[in-house]
N, C-alpha and C positions, 0 to 999 in steps of 0.2 A: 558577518553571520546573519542568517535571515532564520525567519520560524516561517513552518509548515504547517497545515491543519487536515488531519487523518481522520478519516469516519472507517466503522469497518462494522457490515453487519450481519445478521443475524449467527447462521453456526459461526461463521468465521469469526465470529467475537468471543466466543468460549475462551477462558483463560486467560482473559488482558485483564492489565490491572482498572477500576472504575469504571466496570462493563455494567449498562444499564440492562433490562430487559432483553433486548435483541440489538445493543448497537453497543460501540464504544467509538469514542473521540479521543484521538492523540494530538499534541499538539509537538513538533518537534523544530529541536535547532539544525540547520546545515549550512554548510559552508560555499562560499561565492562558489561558482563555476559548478559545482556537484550535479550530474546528471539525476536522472531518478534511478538507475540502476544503484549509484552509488547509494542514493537516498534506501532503498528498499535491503539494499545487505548492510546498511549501518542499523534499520530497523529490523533485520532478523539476527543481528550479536544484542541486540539492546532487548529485546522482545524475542525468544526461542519461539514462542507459538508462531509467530511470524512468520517465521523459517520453517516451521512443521507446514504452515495451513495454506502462505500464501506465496512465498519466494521460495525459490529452491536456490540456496547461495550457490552450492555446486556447482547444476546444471546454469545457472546465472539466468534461467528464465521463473515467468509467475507460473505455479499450477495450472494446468488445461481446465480447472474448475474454477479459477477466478477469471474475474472480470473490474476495471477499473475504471474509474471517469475520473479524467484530469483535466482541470478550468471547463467545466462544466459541459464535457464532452467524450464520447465514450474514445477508451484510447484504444491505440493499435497495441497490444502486448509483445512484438515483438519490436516495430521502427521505434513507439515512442520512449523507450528505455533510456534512450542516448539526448533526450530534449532535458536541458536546462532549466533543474529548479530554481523559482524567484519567490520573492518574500513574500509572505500573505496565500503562495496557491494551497489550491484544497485538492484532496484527494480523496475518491472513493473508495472501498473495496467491496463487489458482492460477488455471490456465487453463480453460476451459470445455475441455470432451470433449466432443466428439459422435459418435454412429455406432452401430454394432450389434452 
Protein backbone atom coordinates (compact mmCIF):
# COMPACT_ATOMS: atom_id res chain seq x y z
CA UNK A 1 0.00 0.00 0.00
CA UNK A 2 1.29 3.49 -0.88
CA UNK A 3 -0.35 7.16 0.14
CA UNK A 4 -1.34 9.85 -2.21
CA UNK A 5 -1.48 13.46 -1.77
CA UNK A 6 -4.65 15.32 -3.08
CA UNK A 7 -5.12 19.23 -3.23
CA UNK A 8 -8.33 20.36 -4.53
CA UNK A 9 -9.20 24.04 -5.01
CA UNK A 10 -11.28 26.67 -4.74
CA UNK A 11 -15.25 25.89 -5.57
CA UNK A 12 -14.35 22.48 -5.92
CA UNK A 13 -13.45 22.16 -2.42
CA UNK A 14 -16.85 23.00 -1.02
CA UNK A 15 -17.91 20.21 1.31
CA UNK A 16 -14.70 18.23 2.07
CA UNK A 17 -13.90 17.51 5.33
CA UNK A 18 -10.69 20.10 6.72
CA UNK A 19 -11.41 22.44 3.71
CA UNK A 20 -9.30 25.59 4.34
CA UNK A 21 -10.50 28.95 2.79
CA UNK A 22 -10.31 27.96 -0.86
CA UNK A 23 -8.32 24.52 -0.83
CA UNK A 24 -8.47 21.23 0.79
CA UNK A 25 -5.64 18.43 1.12
CA UNK A 26 -6.37 14.81 1.19
CA UNK A 27 -3.94 12.60 1.85
CA UNK A 28 -5.03 8.87 0.75
CA UNK A 29 -4.09 5.18 0.88
CA UNK A 30 -4.03 2.90 -2.58
CA UNK A 31 -3.15 -0.12 -3.58
CA UNK A 32 0.07 -1.42 -5.84
CA UNK A 33 -0.88 -1.63 -9.45
CA UNK A 34 -4.10 0.89 -9.01
CA UNK A 35 -4.49 3.24 -12.04
CA UNK A 36 -5.87 6.68 -11.20
CA UNK A 37 -9.13 5.87 -12.53
CA UNK A 38 -9.29 3.43 -9.83
CA UNK A 39 -7.69 5.97 -7.48
CA UNK A 40 -10.49 8.67 -8.48
CA UNK A 41 -13.89 6.14 -8.10
CA UNK A 42 -12.30 4.75 -4.71
CA UNK A 43 -12.31 8.82 -3.96
CA UNK A 44 -15.85 9.49 -5.19
CA UNK A 45 -17.41 6.16 -2.67
CA UNK A 46 -15.18 7.70 0.12
CA UNK A 47 -15.87 11.39 -0.55
CA UNK A 48 -19.63 11.72 -2.56
CA UNK A 49 -18.81 15.50 -3.30
CA UNK A 50 -16.13 13.84 -5.27
CA UNK A 51 -18.42 12.24 -7.44
CA UNK A 52 -20.82 15.20 -7.52
CA UNK A 53 -17.93 17.89 -8.56
CA UNK A 54 -15.26 16.04 -10.06
CA UNK A 55 -15.50 12.24 -11.24
CA UNK A 56 -18.47 10.96 -12.84
CA UNK A 57 -18.13 7.25 -11.57
CA UNK A 58 -20.81 6.37 -14.25
CA UNK A 59 -19.62 7.97 -17.08
CA UNK A 60 -15.98 6.83 -15.58
CA UNK A 61 -14.57 10.15 -16.96
CA UNK A 62 -13.61 13.71 -14.76
CA UNK A 63 -16.32 16.69 -15.43
CA UNK A 64 -15.62 18.81 -18.68
CA UNK A 65 -14.92 21.56 -15.77
CA UNK A 66 -12.14 20.02 -14.10
CA UNK A 67 -8.71 20.00 -14.79
CA UNK A 68 -5.76 18.10 -13.09
CA UNK A 69 -1.96 18.04 -12.63
CA UNK A 70 -0.28 14.89 -11.92
CA UNK A 71 3.66 14.80 -10.88
CA UNK A 72 3.66 18.28 -11.65
CA UNK A 73 2.18 18.36 -15.01
CA UNK A 74 -1.03 19.25 -16.49
CA UNK A 75 -2.70 15.66 -17.28
CA UNK A 76 -4.47 14.56 -20.34
CA UNK A 77 -8.13 13.75 -18.79
CA UNK A 78 -8.90 11.19 -20.94
CA UNK A 79 -5.07 8.89 -21.84
CA UNK A 80 -3.83 9.53 -18.31
CA UNK A 81 -6.56 7.63 -16.34
CA UNK A 82 -5.01 4.22 -17.00
CA UNK A 83 -1.14 5.53 -15.61
CA UNK A 84 -0.08 3.90 -12.43
CA UNK A 85 -0.27 5.35 -9.02
CA UNK A 86 3.09 5.44 -6.94
CA UNK A 87 3.77 6.31 -3.42
CA UNK A 88 4.39 9.81 -2.53
CA UNK A 89 2.45 11.36 -6.18
CA UNK A 90 0.55 14.50 -5.68
CA UNK A 91 -2.41 15.46 -7.29
CA UNK A 92 -4.16 18.49 -8.35
CA UNK A 93 -7.75 19.41 -8.94
CA UNK A 94 -8.88 22.94 -10.42
CA UNK A 95 -11.50 24.15 -12.44
CA UNK A 96 -11.26 25.33 -15.89
CA UNK A 97 -11.73 29.39 -16.37
CA UNK A 98 -12.89 30.63 -19.29
CA UNK A 99 -13.62 34.19 -20.53
CA UNK A 100 -11.73 37.51 -21.27
Amino acid sequence: MGWVNIKIYTWLSEGFPGRTLTSVALREPFKEGESLRDLFNHLSLTYPRFGEVIFDRQAQHLYPHVNYIYRGKAADPWKDLERKVEDGDEIAFIPIYAGG
